[in-house]
N, C-alpha and C positions, 0 to 999 in steps of 0.2 A: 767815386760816385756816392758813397755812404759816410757818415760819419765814422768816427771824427777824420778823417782822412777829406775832409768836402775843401778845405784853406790849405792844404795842401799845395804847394806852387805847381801847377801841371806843365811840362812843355809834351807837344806831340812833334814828330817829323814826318812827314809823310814824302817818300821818293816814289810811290809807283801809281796806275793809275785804274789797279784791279776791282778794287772798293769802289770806284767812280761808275765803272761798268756797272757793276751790282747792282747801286743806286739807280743808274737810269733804267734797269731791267724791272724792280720793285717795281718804281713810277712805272711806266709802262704796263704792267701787268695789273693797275690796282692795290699794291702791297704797301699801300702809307702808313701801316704801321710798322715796319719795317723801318720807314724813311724817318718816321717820325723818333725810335729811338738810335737811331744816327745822328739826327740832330742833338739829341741831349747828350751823347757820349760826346761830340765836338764841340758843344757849348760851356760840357767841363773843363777842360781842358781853359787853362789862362792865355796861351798862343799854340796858333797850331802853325810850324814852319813848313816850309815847301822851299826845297833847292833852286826853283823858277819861275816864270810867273803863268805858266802853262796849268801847271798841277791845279791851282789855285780855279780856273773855269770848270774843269772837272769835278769839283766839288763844290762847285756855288749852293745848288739845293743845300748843303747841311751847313753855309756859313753863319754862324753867329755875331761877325764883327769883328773875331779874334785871329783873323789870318794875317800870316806876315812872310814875308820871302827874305829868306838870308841864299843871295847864291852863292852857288857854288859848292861841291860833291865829291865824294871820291865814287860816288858808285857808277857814271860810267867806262872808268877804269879800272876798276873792281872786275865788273861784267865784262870788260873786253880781255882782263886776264881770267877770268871763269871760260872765257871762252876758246880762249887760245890754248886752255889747258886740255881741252876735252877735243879739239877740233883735230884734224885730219889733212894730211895736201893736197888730197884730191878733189877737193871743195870746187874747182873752176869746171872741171871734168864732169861732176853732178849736176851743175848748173849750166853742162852743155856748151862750156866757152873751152877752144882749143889753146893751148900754150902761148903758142901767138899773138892770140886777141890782145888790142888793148881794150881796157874795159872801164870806162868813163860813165861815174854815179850821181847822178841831179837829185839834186836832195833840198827840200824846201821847209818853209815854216810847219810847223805842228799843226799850227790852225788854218782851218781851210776858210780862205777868204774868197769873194769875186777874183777879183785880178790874177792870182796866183796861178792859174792854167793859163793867163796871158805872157806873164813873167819866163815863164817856163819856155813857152813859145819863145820867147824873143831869145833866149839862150842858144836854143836848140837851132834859130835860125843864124845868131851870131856865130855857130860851130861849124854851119856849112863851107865855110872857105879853107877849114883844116883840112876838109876830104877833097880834094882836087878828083880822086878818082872815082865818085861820084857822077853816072853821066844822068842825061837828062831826062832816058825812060825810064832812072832809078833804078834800075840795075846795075849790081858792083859786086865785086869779090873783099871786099872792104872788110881789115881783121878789126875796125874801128864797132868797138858795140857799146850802145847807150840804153841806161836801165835809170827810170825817170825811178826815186825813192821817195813815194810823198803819201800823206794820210788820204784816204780815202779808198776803203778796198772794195768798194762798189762796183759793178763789169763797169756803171755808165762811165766811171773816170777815166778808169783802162781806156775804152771804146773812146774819148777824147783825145788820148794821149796817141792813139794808134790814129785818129784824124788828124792828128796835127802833123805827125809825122809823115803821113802821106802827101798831106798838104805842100809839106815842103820838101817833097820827092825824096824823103831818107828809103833805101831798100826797104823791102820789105823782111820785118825781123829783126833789125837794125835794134832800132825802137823799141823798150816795152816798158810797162811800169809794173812795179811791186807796190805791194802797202809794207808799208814797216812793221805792223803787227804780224809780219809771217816771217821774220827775222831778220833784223838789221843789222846783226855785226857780221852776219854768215855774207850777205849782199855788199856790204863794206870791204869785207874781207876779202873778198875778190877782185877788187874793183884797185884800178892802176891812176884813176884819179877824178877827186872827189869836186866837183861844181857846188857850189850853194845859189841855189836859181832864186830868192824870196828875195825882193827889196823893202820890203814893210821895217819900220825900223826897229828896232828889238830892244827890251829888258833887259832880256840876261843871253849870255852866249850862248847860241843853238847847241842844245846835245850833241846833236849827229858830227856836228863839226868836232866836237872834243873827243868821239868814239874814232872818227878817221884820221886824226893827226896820231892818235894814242897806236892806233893800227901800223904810222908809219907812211899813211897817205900823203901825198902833199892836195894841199884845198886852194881851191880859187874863191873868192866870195867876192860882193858888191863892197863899198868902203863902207859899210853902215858905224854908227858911233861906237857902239855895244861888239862890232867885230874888232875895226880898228883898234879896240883897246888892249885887245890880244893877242891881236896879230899883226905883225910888220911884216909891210911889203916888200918880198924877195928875201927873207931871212926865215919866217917858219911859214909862210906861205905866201901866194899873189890876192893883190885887192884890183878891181876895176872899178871905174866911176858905175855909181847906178843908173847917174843920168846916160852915159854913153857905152853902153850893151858890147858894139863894135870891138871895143878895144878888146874882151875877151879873145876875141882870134890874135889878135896880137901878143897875147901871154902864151895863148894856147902854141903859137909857134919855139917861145922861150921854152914850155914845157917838155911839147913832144918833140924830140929829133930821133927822124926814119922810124917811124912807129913804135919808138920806145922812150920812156925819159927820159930826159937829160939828165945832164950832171947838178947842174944846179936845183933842178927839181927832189933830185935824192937828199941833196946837203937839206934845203930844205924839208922835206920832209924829214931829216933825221933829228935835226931842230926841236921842228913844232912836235914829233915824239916826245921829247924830254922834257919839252914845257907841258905838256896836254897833261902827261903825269901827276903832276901838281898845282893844275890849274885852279883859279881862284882860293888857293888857299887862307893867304892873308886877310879879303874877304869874307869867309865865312869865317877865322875864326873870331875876327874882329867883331863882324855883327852878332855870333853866338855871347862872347863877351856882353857886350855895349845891350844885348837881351835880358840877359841874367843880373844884369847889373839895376835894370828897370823893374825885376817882376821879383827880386830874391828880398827878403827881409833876414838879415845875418843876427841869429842871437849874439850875447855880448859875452860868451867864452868863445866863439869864432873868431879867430882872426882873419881882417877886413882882407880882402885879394887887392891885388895891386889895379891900378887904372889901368884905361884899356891901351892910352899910348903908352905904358910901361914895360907891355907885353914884348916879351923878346922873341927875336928876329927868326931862332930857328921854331918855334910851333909853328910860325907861321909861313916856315918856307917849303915844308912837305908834309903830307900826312900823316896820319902817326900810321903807316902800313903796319905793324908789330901786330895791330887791335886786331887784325884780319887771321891772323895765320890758325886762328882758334876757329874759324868760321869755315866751314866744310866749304871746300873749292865744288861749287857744282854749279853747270850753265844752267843759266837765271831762270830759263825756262821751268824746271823745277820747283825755284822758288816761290813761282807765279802758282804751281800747284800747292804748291803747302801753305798758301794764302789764299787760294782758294776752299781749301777743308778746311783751315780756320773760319773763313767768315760762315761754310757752309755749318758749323758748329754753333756758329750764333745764331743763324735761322733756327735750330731743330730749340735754344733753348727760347728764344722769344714769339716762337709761333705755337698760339694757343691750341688750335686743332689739334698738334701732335703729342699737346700735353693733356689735353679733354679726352684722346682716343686713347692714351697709355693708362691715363686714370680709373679710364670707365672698366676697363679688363677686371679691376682685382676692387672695384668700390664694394660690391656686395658682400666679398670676403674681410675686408676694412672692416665694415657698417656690422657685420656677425661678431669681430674680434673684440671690438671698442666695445659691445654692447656685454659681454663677459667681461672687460677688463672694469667697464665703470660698477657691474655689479659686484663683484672680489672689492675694488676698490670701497664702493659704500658699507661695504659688509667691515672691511676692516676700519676705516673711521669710527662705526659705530661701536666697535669694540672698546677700540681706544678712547670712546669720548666715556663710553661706561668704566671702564677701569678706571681713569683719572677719576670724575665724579666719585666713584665708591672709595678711592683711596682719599680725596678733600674732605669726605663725611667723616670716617675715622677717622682723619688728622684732627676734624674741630670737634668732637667728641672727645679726644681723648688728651690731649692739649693744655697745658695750663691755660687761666686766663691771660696774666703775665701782665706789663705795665701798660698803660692805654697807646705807647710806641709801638709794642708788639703787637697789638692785638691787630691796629692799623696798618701794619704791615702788610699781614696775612690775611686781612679784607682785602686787601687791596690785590693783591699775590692772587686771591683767590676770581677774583674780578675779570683778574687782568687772562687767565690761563680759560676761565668760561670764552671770554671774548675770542681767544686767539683756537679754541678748540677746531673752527673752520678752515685753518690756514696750514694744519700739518696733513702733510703728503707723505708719499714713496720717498724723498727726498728729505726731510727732515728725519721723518721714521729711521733711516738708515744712519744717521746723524745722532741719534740720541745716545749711544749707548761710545760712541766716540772722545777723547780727551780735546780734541782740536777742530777746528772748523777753518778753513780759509777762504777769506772773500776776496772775490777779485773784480774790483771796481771797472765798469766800460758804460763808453759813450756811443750805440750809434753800430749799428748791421756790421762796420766795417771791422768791429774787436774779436765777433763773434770767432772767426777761427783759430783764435789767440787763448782761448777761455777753454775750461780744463771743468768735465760732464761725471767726472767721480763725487761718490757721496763724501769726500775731506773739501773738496772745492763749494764753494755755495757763491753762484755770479751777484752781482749787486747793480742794477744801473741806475747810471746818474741823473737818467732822463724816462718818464715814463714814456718816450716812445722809442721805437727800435731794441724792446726787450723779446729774448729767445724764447719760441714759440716751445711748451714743453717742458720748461726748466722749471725748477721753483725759484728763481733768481727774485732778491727782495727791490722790490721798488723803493729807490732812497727818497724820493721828492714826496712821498705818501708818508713814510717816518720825518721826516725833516723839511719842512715846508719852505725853508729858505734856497734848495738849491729847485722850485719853481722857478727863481729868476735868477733870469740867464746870466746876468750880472755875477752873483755870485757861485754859478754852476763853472763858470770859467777860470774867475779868479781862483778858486778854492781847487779845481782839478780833483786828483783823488783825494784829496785830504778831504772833501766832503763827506766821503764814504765813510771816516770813520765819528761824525759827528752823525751822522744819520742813524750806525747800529749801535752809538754809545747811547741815543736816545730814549732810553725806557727798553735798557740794552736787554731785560729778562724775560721780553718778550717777543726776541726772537733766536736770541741766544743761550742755548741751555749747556754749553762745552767749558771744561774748566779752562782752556786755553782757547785765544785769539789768532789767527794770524792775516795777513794780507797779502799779493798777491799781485802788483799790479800784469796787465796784459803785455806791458811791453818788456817787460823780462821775458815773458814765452816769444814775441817776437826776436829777441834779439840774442837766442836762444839761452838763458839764463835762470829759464823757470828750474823747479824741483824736479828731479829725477825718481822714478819709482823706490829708487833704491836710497837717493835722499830721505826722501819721504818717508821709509821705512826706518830710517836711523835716526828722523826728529822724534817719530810718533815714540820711537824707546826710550828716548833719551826724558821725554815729559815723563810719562808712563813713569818711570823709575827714579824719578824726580833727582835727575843726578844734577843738577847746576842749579835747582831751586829757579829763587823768581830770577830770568834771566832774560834778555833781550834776545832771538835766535833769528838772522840775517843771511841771504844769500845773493843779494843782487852787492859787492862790494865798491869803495869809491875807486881803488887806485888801478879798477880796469874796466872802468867807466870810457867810451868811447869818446867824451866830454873832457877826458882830463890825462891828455897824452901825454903832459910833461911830468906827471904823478905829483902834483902839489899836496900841501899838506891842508888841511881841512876849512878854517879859514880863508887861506888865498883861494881853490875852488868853488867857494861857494859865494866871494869877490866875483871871482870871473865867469860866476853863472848869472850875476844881475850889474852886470857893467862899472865892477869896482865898487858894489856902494854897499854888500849883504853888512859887513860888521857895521858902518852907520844905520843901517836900519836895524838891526838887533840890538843893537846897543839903545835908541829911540824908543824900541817897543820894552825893552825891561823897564828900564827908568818909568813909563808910563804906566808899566803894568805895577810894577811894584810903589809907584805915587814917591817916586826920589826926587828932590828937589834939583839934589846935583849932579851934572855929570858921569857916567862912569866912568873909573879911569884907567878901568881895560873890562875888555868882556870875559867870560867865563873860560879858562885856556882849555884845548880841547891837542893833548901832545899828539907826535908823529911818531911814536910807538907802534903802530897799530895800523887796521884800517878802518872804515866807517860804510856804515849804509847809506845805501842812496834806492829811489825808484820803487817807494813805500812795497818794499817785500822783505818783510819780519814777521816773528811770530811773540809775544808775552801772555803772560797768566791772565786771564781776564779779568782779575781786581787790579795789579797794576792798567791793563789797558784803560781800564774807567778813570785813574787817577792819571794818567799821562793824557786822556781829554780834558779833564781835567784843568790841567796847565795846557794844553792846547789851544784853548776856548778864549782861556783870556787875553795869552799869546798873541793870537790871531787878530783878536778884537782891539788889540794895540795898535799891530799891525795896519788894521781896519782904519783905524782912528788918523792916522799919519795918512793915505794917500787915496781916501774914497773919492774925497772933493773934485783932485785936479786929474782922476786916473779916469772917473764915469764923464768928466766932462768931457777930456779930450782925447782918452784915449790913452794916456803917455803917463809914465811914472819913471822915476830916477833909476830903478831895476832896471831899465828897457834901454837899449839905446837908439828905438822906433816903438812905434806903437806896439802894445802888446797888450790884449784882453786879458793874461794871465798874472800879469804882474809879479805879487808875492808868494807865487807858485812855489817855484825854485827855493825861496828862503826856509818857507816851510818842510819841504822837502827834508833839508838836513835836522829837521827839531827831534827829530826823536833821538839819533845821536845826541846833542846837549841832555836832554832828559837824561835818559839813560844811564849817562856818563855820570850825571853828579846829583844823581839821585842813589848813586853806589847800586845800579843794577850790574849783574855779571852780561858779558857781551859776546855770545860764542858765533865765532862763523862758520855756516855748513856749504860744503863745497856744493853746488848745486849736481854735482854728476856723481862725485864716488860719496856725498855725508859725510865724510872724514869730518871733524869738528876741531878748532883752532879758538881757543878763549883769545881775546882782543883787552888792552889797557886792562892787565889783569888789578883785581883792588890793590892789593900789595903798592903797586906801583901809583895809586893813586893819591896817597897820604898827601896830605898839605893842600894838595891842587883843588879836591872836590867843592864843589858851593853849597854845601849840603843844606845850609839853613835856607837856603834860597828855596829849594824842589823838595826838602821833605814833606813828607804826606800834612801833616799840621798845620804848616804854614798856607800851604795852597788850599788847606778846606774851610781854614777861616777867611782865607780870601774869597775865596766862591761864596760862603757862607753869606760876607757881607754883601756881595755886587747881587746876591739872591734878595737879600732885606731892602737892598736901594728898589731891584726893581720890580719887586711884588708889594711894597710898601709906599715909594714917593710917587713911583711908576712916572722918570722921568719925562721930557715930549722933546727931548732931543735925541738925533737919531744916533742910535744903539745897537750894536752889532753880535753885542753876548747874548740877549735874550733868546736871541732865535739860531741861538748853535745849539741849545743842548735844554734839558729842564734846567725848570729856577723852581730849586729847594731849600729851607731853611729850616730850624727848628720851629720859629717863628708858624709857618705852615698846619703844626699839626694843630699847637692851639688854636689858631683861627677856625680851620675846619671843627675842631671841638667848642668852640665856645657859636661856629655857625648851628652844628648838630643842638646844643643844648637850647638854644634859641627856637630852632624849629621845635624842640619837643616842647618848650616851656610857652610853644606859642599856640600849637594844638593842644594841651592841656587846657588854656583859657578858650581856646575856643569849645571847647567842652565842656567848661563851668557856664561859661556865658549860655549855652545851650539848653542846657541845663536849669541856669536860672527863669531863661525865658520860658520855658516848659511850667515852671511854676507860678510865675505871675500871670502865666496866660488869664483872663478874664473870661466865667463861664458863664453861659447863660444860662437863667433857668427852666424850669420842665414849664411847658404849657399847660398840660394835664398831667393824671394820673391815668397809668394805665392797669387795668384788671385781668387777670389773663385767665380764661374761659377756661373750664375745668373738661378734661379727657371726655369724648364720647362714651368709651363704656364706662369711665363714674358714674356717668349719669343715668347707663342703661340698668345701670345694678342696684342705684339709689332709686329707679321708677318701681323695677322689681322687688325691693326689698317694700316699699313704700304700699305694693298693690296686694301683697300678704298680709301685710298685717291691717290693715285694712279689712280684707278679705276674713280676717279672725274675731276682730271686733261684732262684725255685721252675724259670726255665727255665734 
């Protein structure tokens, strides 16, 4: 139901019709949501198969379109040996019939039509000439007893069945009917012989008929097409015309003689036993074939199965009874209970009430906890955001300046660590102080119990949705904007993952060492072991093997590669014969060779190899082996975007396949590795024991060294950085958006953009400047005099009225 598991091929089988009940109880009750995720769990599902075509009404509410009927079953012989194992001889004695009785079972279609209680009738009257000693006030001591077996366990049917047979003066108690839902092999099991009363003409052969031959019954039935195909008359059972009811008494004399079977009736039934056994075998397994054959898409290291007329003679002449003997012998009755706690187990998880009422119990102890955890938690961010900060200050304090490289470095370093201060958690926190980190790349809810919750694991998804609620898992499509589209989220698989953390890798990776981790190692139980685990982190630690490739998922017990091929031919037979012509394509391309290769890079059978991206390297190799990935790829790229987004199909595939160059990529870090003269150790994933692989020694002669040295590959990068931050091609381009594009070329531009701005706000500062000075002033109107202090003046009246005042004396 989740990714990536949604393309998954689904078959369902369905043999019983518990879940159908279910369903009409929901309906019935109002419970459409219920019905409604029924319907989606069967609309997953690619076919949903049914042994008959009965099953298939029972479940009409959740059809999607997708049902199909392969008959034919082993399970009503299954359940009549479940049943014969558990059962008893007194079974006639409980059910009230003396030793004597004969005991004759009418048993009709499943589906309850009109006619069907007419049918019945006309049986029951064509029976009356066997009982001569029947008189005509229907009183008799008659050991003959008739138990009609038919759906319907309503009294009113009963109460028809007991009208009819009054009708046609059978004693009374003669006559009764059972519903089959109160057990039909126990009613079978008793019964000295079996009538099929339905003339409707039928699909697939009635069950009950294949539960009472298996029993040892012998059956009478109408010739219908669908019986006659299985039964031969007077060999494993009798047929009567449907048109002419009559003739019945006429077998019924063949059958019984003196109130007991005849001989022929025994051979018979001893027959139709030993075909009932193995009925329609040939049939179901042909149409399971001739299914499989329509819905499967076979990778191109499978080999093809054979057609379906090729199929031999014995699968299809018995069962495979062996597959049973593992299955607890218990009557079915049981099983019906432990199918019933199943589904009652998906009520309790899909019904919200009982998730609202469990909730509400402990929310207000939640809602107290979280409200402590996020304060500790802000409390500790702040710490950590002030420690960094106050350790950045004294690093650019005390720091050379150094050459205008460095300095840009450590602007940028310092940029980049403000920015991402937001982003560390409990999770990274736990992670700093670590040599190693392992991510483990997923797609989609359905990885989630694959994926490993320890501070060495860090999840990565490929897709911003379906990411772990809780986790600090990095969102790749937010680092690396190209796996947005879905196009290349598929082709690329995990290998996006490591384009995504090689991306401006120091910004979320601060561990001297890398490693990866895919999920389906932990599915296929092949992840790290505690104890592994403990024997890589030493082995870094003490840096005993230097730079070295460390691997545990290996090729030669790859479930992929049973024959144990050597490296080459494997990874042939993971893209339909054709990996070494595309690798061989993608070098010439990437390397700009005019000519052919005229062998690819040998990779000997010394050894074994990685597969199912789970390695671990020193984080400066990992960046240099994207490095060569990038471009790799982008060759890759170049050879089958065109004819793979148009139609689907690339020469890797031998069907459609959205993945394409998945698989080819898959093995590149082995070529790296190899002939890059890295050391290659493998750790056993359960005991660490550690095994060096194509030790150097043995390498001499072979390596391509000039090809993957770190040199060659940075002046290549170097260039495709200058083409495309400088021509900036407009055809389409597959490097730019794997990884940054950096060159040397880069810093001067930024430095001669820096000097520009500044030499461009300087003039706008002269300019400013100058305009300030030529501004034109205007001049004063007047002249202003500015009135002298009130007390001057009171001290000039004063001084002025003394002397004054002196003159006059």
């Amino acid at each position: 139901m989740q990714e990536p598991f949604k393309n998954v091929p689904l078959v369902w089988t369905i043999n019983e019709l518990t879940l159908a009940s279910r369903l009409k109880q929901y309906i019935s009750s109002g419970q459409n949501d219920f019905v409604d995720n029924w319907r989606k769990v069967f609309s997953r599902a690619n076919v949903v198969v049914f042994p008959n075509y009965i099953l298939p009404i029972g479940y009409s509410v959740c059809d999607a379109g997708n049902y199909f009927v392969i008959p034919g079953s082993p399970k009503e012989a299954w359940e009549v040996d479940s049943f014969m194992a558990v059962s008893n001889d007194n079974l006639r004695a409980k059910m009230d019939y003396a030793p004597e009785d004969f005991v004759i079972v009418v048993v009709g279609s499943h589906l309850l039509y009109k006619g069907l209680w007419l049918e019945q009738a006309l049986v029951l009257q064509a029976l009356l000439p066997v009982f001569p000693e029947l008189t005509n006030d229907g009183n008799s001591n008659s050991h003959f007893k008739i138990v009609v077996l038919t759906e319907g366990s309503n009294t009113n049917y009963s109460v028809a069945v007991e009208a009819i047979a009054r009708n046609l003066r059978y004693p009374e108690g003669m006559v009764k009917h059972i519903a089959p839902a109160e057990d039909t092999e126990r009613t079978l099991s008793v019964a000295d012989l079996v009538i099929y009363a339905s003339f409707r003409e039928e699909q697939s052969f009635p069950n009950t008929l294949v539960k009472a031959m298996y029993l040892g019954k012998p059956i009478v039935a109408p010739d219908l097409p669908m019986i006659k195909k299985y039964v031969d008359d007077r060999v494993n059972g009798y047929l009567f015309p449907k048109e002419n009811v009559n003739v019945l008494a006429q077998i019924m004399l063949q059958v019984v003689s003196n109130g007991e079977l005849s001989l022929l009736a025994h051979k018979a039934a001893s027959v139709g036993q030993s075909a009932a056994r193995n009925l329609m075998v040939s049939e179901s397994v042909e149409g399971y074939a001739q299914l499989l054959e329509n819905i499967l898409g076979f990778p191109s290291e499978v080999a093809y199965p054979k057609a379906v007329t090729e199929i031999p003679e014995k699968p299809k002449a018995e069962w495979q009874w062996q597959l049973f003997e593992a299955i607890e012998t218990k009557y079915s009755q049981n099983n019906s209970l432990k199918t019933s706690k199943y589904l009652n187990e998906f009520e309790r998880q899909w019904n919200p009430t009982q998730r609202e009422g469990s909730a509400a119990v402990v929310e207000k102890n939640e809602d107290f906890l979280y409200s402590i955890w996020e304060d500790h938690r802000s409390t500790e961010i702040a710490n950590v955001r002030k420690r960094r900060e106050d350790e950045e200050l004294k690093g650019r304090t005390d720091q050379p300046r150094g050459t205008w490289e460095e300095v840009y470095r450590s602007a940028k370093r310092a940029d980049r660590s403000r920015n991402d201060l937001h982003e560390r958690d409990e999770g990274e926190l736990e992670r700093t102080g670590q040599p190693l980190c392992i991510y483990e790349p997923y797609f989609g809810e359905g990885t989630w119990p694959f994926l490993h919750s320890t501070s060495l694991y860090r999840g990565l998804g490929l897709s911003s949705k379906g990411r772990r609620p809780g986790h600090d898992d990095i969102d790749a499509p937010s680092r690396l904007s190209l796996l947005n589209n879905p196009y290349y989220r598929d082709v690329l698989g995990e290998y996006g993952a490591f384009f995504a953390v090689a991306n401006r890798i120091d910004r979320i990776h601060k561990n001297t060492w890398i490693g990866f981790q895919s999920w389906r190692a932990t599915a296929r139980q092949q992840s790290l072991s505690k104890t592994a685990e403990k024997s890589l982190l030493e082995a870094i630690e003490a840096r005993r093997h230097g730079d070295t490739l460390y691997f545990w998922a290996r090729m030669d017990v790859d479930p992929r590669n049973p024959l144990k091929q050597d490296f080459w031919s494997f990874c042939d037979a993971l893209n339909a014969g054709n990996c070494q012509f595309a690798f061989s394509e993608a070098l010439q391309k990437m390397y700009g060779l005019k000519q052919n290769l005229s062998s690819l890079p040998p990779m000997p059978v010394d050894g074994t190899w990685s597969v199912m991206h789970s390695w671990v390297l020193p984080t400066k190799s990992f960046v240099e082996f994207v490095m060569f990935s990038r471009m790799f790829v982008d060759a890759l790229d170049s050879q089958f975007y065109e004819d793979h987004h148009r139609s689907g199909r690339c020469y890797l595939s031998l069907t459609k396949d959205k993945h394409c160059y998945s698989r080819v990529i898959e093995m590149l870090v082995n070529v790296w590795a190899y002939h890059s003269a890295r050391r290659m150790m493998y750790v056993d994933p359960q005991t660490g024991l550690m095994e060096e692989q194509h030790k150097l020694k043995s390498r001499k002669g072979k390596m391509w060294v000039k090809w993957f040295q770190f040199n060659t590959l940075k002046s290549m990068d170097e260039e495709l950085a200058e083409e495309a931050d400088s021509d900036r091609p407009k055809r389409r381009w597959l490097w730019p958006s794997t990884g940054e594009v950096f060159w040397q070329g880069i810093y001067e531009k930024e430095r001669n953009l820096k000097n520009k701005e500044k030499e461009k706000r300087r003039q706008q500062s002269k300019d400013k400047i100058k305009r300030i000075k030529n501004r034109t002033h205007q001049k004063a109107l007047g002249k202003y005099v500015k009135p002298p202090p009130e007390d001057v003046e009171n001290s000039n009246t004063t001084t002025t009225t003394t002397a004054t005042a002196r003159l006059m004396r």
